[in-house]
Backbone as a ProteinNet text record, in pm:
[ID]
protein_1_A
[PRIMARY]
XXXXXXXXXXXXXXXXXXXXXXXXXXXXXXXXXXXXXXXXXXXXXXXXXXXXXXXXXXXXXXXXXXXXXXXXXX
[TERTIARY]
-11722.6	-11769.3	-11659.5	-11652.5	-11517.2	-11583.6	-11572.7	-11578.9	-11498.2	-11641.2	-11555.1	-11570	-11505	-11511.8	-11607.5	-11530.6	-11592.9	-11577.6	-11708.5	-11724.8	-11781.1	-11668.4	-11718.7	-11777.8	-11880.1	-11891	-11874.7	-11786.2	-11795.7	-11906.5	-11990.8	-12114.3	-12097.1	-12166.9	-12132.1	-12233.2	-12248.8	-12334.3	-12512.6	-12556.1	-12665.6	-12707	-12623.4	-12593.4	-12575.4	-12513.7	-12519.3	-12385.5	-12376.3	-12263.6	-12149.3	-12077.6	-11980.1	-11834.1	-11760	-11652.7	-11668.4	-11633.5	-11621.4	-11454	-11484.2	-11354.5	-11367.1	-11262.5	-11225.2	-11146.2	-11071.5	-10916.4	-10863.4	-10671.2	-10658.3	-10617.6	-10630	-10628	-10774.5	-10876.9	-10992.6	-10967.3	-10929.2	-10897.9	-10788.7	-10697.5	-10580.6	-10658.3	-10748.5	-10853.7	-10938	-10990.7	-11069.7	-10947.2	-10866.2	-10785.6	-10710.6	-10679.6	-10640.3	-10709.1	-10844.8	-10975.2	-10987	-11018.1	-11047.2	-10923	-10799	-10692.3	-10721.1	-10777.7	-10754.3	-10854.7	-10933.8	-11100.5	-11077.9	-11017.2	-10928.4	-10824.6	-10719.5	-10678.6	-10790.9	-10873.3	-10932.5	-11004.9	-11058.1	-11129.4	-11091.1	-10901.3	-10807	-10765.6	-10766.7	-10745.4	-10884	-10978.6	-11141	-11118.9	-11100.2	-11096	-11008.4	-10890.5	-10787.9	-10830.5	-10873.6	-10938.4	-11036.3	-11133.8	-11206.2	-11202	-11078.4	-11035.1	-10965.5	-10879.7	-10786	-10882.7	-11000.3	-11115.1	-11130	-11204.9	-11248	-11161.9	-11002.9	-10938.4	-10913	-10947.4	-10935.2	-11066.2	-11163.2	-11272.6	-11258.5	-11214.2	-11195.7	-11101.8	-11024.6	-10920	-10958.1	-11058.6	-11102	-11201.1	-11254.4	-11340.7	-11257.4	-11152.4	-11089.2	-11081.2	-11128	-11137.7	-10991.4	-10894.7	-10791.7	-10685.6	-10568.5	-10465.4	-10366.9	-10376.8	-10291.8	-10131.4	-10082.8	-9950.1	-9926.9	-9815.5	-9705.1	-9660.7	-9683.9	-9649.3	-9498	-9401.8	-9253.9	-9288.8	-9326.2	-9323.6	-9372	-9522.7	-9526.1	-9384.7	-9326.2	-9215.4	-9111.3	-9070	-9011	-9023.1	-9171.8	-9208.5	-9174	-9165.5	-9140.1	-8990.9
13236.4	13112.5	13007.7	12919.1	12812.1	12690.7	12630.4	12511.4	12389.2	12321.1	12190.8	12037.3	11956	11906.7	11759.9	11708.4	11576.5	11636.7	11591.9	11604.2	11476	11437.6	11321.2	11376.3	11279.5	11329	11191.2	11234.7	11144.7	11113.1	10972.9	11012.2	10918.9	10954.1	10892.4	10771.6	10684.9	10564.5	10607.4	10731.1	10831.1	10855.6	10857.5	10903.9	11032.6	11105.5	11238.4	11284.2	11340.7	11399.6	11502.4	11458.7	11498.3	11541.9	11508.3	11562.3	11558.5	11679.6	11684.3	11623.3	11567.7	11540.2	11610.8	11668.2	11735.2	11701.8	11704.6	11713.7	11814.4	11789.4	11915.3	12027.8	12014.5	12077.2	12189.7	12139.3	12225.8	12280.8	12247.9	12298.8	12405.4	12390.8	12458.7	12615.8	12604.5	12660.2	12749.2	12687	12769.3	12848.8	12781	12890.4	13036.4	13002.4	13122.1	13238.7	13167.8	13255.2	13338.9	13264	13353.8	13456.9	13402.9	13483.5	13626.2	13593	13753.9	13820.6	13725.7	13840.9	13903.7	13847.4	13934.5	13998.8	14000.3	14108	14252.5	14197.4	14285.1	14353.9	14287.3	14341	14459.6	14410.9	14483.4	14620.4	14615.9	14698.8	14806.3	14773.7	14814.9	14927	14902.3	14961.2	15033.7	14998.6	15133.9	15245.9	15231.6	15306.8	15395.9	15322.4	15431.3	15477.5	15468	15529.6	15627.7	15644.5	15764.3	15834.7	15790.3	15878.2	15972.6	15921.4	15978.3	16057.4	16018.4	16120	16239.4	16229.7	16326.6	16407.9	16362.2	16506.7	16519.4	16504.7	16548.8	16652	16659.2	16761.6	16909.3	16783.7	16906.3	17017.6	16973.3	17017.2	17070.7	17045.8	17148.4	17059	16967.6	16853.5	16788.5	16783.5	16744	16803.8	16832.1	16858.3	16776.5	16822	16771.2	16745.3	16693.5	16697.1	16727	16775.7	16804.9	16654.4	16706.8	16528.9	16542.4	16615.8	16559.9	16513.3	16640.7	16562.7	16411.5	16393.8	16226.7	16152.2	16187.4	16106.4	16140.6	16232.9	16226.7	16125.5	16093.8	15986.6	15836.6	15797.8	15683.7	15644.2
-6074.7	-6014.2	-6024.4	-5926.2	-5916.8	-5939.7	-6017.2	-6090.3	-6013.9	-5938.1	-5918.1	-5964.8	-6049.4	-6085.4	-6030.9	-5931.8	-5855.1	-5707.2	-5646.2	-5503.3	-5445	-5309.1	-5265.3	-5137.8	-5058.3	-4945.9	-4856.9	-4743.5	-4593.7	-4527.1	-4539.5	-4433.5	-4312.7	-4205.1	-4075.3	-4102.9	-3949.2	-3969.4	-3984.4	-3977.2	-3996.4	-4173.1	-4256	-4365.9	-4353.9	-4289.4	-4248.1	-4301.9	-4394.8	-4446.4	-4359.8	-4326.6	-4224	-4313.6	-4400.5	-4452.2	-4622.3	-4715	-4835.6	-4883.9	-4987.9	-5042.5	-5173.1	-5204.4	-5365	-5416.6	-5556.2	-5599.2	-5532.8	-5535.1	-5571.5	-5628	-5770.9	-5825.2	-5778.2	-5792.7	-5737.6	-5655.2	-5538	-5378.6	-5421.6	-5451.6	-5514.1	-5567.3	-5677.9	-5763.7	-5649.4	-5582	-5460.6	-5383.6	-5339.2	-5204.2	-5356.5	-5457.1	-5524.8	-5544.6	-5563.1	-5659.8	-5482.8	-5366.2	-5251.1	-5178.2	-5206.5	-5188.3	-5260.8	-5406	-5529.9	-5442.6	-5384.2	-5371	-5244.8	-5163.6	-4999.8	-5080.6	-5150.2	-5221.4	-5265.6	-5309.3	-5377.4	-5284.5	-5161.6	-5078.9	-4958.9	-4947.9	-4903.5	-4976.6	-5119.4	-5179.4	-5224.8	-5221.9	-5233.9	-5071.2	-4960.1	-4828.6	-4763.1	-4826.7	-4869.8	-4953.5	-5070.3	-5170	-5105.9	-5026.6	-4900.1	-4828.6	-4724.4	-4651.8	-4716.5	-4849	-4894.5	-4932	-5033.4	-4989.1	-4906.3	-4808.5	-4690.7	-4657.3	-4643.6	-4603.4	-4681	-4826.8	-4888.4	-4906.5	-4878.5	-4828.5	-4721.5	-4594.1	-4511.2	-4492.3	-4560.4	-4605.8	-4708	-4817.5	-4894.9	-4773.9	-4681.4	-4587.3	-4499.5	-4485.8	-4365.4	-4283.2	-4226.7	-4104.4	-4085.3	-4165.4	-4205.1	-4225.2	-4156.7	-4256.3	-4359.2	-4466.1	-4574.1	-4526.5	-4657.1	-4632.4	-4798.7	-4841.3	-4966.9	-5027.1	-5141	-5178.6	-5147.9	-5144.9	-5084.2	-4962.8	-4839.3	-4684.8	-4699.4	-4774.9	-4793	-4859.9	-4931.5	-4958.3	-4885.3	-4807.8	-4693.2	-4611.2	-4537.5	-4458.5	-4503.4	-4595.3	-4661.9	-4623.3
[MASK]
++++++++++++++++++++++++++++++++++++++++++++++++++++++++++++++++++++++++++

């Protein structure tokens, strides 16, 4: 959970809250914490796809490759 310290809000002539204000250090705090979690979410969906590709292989659906030819490709 991201912890924010003070929150202001912008309101129009309605009192209708139209823009947040933060520090930023907080703001700073939020764009890091959501950067790790798209990291993580990037790396979570790779993880399933090598999966997948590897029962598909164990199944025959697939051909493999040699771990050299993969480091060949590189």
């Amino acid at each position: 959970m991201i912890a924010v310290s003070k929150i202001n809000y912008v309101v129009n002539n309605q009192e209708q809250k139209m823009l947040v204000q933060i520090n930023i250090e907080d703001w700073e705090n939020i764009i890091n914490t959501f950067e790790k979690m798209e990291n993580m979410i990037t790396l979570k969906t790779k993880l399933q796809n090598g999966f997948q590709q590897i029962k598909e292989i164990q199944n025959k659906n697939k051909k493999g490759k040699t771990f050299n030819n993969f480091l060949n490709e590189l």
